[in-house]
Structures are given as structure tokens and as C-alpha cells.
C-alpha positions as protocol buffer text, in pm:
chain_id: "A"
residue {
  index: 1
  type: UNK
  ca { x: -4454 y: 2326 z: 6625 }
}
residue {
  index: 2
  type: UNK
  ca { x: -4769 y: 2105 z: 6587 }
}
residue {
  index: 3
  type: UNK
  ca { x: -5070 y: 2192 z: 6586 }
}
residue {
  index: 4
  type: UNK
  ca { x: -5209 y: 2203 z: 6939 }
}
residue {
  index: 5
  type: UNK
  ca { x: -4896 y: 2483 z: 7033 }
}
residue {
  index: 6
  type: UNK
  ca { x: -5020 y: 2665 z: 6722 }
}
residue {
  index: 7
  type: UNK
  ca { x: -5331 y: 2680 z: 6863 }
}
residue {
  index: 8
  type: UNK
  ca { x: -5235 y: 2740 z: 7206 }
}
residue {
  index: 9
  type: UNK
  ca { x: -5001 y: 3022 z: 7088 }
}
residue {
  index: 10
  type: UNK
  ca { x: -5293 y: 3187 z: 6887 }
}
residue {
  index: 11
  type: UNK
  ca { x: -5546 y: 3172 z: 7183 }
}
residue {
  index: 12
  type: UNK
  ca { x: -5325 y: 3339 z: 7433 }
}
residue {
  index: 13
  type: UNK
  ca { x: -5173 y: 3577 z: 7188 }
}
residue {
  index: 14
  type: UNK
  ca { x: -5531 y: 3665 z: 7044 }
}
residue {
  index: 15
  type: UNK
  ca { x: -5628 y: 3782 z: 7397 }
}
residue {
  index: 16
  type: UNK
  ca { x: -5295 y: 3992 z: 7480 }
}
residue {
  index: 17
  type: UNK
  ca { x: -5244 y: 4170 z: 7204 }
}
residue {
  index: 18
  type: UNK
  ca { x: -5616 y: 4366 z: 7134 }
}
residue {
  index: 19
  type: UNK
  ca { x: -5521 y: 4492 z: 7509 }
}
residue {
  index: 20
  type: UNK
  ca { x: -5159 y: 4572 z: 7471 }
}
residue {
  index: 21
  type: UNK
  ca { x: -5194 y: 4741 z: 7128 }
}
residue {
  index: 22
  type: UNK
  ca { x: -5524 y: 4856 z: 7065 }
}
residue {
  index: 23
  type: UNK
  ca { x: -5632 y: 4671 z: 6776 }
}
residue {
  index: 24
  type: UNK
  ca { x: -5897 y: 4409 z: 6853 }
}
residue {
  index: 25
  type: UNK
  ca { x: -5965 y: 4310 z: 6513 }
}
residue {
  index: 26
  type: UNK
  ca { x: -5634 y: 4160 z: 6417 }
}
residue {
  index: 27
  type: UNK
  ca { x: -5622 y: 3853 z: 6263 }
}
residue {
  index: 28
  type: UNK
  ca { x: -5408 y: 3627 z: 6538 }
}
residue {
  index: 29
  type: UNK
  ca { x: -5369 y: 3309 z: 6323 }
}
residue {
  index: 30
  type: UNK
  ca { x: -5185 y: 3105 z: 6099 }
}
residue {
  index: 31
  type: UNK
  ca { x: -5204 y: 3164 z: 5779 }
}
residue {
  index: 32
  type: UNK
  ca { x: -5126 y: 2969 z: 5417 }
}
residue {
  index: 33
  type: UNK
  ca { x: -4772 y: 3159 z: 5337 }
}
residue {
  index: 34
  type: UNK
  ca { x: -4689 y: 3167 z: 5691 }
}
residue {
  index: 35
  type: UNK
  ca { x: -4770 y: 2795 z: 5753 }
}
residue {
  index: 36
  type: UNK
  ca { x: -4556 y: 2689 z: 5421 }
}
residue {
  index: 37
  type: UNK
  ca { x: -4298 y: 2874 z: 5537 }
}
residue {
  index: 38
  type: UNK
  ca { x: -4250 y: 2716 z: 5841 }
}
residue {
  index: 39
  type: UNK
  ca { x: -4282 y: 2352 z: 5682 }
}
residue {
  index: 40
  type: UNK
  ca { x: -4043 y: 2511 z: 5433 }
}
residue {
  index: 41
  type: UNK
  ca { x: -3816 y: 2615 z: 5733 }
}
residue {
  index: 42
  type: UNK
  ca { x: -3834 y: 2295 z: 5898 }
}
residue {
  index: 43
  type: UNK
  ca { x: -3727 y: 2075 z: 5597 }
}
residue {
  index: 44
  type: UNK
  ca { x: -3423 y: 2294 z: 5564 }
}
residue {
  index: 45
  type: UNK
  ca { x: -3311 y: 2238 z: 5938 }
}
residue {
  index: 46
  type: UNK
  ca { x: -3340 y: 1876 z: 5895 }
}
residue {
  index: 47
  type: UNK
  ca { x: -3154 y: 1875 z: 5588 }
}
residue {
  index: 48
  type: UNK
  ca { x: -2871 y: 2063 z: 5738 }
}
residue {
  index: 49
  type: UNK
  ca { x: -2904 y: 1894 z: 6126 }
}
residue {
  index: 50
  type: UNK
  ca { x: -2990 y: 2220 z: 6275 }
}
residue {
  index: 51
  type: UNK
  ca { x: -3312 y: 2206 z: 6556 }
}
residue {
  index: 52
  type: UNK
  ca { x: -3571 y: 2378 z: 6434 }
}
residue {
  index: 53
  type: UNK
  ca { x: -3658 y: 2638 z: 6706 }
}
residue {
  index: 54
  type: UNK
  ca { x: -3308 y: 2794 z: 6749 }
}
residue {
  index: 55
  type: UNK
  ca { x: -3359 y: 2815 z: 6312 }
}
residue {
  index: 56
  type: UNK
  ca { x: -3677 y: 2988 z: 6371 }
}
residue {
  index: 57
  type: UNK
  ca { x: -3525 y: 3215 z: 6639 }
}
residue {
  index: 58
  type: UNK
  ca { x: -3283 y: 3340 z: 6416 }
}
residue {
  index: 59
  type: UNK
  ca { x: -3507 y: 3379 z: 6125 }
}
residue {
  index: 60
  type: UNK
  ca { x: -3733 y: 3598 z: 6285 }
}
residue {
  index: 61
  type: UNK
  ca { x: -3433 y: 3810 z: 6431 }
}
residue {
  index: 62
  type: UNK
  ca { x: -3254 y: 3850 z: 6088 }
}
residue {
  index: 63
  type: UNK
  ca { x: -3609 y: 3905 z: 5929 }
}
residue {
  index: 64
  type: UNK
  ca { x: -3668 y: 4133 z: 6193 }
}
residue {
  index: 65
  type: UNK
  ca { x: -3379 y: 4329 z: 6100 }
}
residue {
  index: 66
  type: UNK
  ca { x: -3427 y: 4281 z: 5730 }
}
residue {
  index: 67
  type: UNK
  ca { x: -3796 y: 4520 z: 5828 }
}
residue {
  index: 68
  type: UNK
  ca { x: -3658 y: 4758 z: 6022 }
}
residue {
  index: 69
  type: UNK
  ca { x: -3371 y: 4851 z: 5702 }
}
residue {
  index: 70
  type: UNK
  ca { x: -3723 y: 4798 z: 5505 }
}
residue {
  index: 71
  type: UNK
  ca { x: -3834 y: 5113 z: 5681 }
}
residue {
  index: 72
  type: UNK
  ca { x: -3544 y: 5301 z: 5716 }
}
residue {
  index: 73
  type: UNK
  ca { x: -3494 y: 5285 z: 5381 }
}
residue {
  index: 74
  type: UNK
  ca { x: -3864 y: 5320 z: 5245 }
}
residue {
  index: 75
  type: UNK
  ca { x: -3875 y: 5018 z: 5050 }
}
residue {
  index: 76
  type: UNK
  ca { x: -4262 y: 4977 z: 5062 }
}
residue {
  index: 77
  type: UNK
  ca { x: -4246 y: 5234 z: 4753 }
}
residue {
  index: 78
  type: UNK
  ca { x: -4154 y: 4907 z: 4546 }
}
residue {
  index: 79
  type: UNK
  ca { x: -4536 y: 4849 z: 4575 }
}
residue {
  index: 80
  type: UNK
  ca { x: -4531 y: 5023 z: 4267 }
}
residue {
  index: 81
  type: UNK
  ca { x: -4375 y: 4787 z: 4063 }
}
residue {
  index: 82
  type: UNK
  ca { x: -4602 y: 4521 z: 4179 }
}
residue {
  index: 83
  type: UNK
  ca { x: -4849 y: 4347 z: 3916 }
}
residue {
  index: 84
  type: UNK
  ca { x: -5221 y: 4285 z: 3949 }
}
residue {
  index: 85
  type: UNK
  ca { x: -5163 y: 3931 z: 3869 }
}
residue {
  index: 86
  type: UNK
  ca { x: -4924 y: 3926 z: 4193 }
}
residue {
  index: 87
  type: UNK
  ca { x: -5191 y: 4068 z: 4434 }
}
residue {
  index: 88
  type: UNK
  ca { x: -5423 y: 3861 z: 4323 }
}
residue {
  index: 89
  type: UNK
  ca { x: -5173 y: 3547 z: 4390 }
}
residue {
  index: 90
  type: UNK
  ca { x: -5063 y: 3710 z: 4775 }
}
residue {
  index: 91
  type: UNK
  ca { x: -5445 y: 3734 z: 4800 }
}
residue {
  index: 92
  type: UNK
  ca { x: -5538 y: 3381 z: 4754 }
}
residue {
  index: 93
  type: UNK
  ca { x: -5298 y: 3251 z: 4932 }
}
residue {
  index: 94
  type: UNK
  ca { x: -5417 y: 3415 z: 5233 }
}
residue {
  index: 95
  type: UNK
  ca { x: -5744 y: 3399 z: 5238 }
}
């Protein structure tokens, strides 16, 4: 994806979604971990000759169900564990 779909995707998206979901305020956009992963991503299709969208497809499925056994199994209770000095990394890396 370059970056005129990016932007593309973001601009339609940012209108649907405050009036399908209810929550105007969301933050529609690409951000630093999300944008390295993809590069990330990307490098490992060509290194393995596999197109990159069908690779993306699947990753979002399989993280998709990774999440939902997240839930089901209330994993988010790891937060716990979690170090100051590792919020403070997630933190700069998004904003």
C-alpha cells in the first residue's frame, strides 16, 4: 500500500466509522507501530515470494482470531505485569 491508498483508506474510513459506531473522536490513521509493521510484513512476503495483500489478509484474520481467544480468555489482566519503562516505549512510539 503506498501512500496515496493510505490516505484514501483513512479519509473514507474516518467518515464511516464516527456514524456506524458512535465514536467520532477516534483516531482513523496510521500510526508508527502499525506503519513498521506493515513494512515489516512486506519484507517478509518478498523474502518468501508471497503477494503482499493476500499476507495481510491472513494476518489480520489470524490476528483477528488471536483477539477474540485474547478476550475469551481475559488476557488483558497481563497488564499487570507490564513495566513503566514499557508504557513509556508503546507511548512514544505512537505519538
Amino acid at each position: 500500500m503506498g501512500a496515496t491508498e493510505t490516505l484514501l483508506a483513512t479519509a473514507a474510513l474516518g467518515m464511516l466509522y464516527p456514524l456506524l459506531c458512535g465514536q467520532p473522536l477516534t483516531i482513523m490513521g496510521a500510526t508508527g507501530p502499525i506503519a513498521s509493521y506493515i513494512i515489516a510484513l512486506k519484507r517478509l512476503g518478498d523474502a518468501v515470494g508471497v503477494k503482499f495483500l493476500p499476507l495481510y489478509a491472513w494476518s489480520g484474520i489470524f490476528l483477528s482470531g488471536y483477539m477474540f481467544l485474547a478476550a475469551m480468555f481475559s488476557l488483558s489482566n497481563a497488564i499487570k505485569k507490564v513495566t513503566r519503562f514499557t508504557e513509556e516505549l508503546f507511548s512514544v512510539l505512537i505519538s
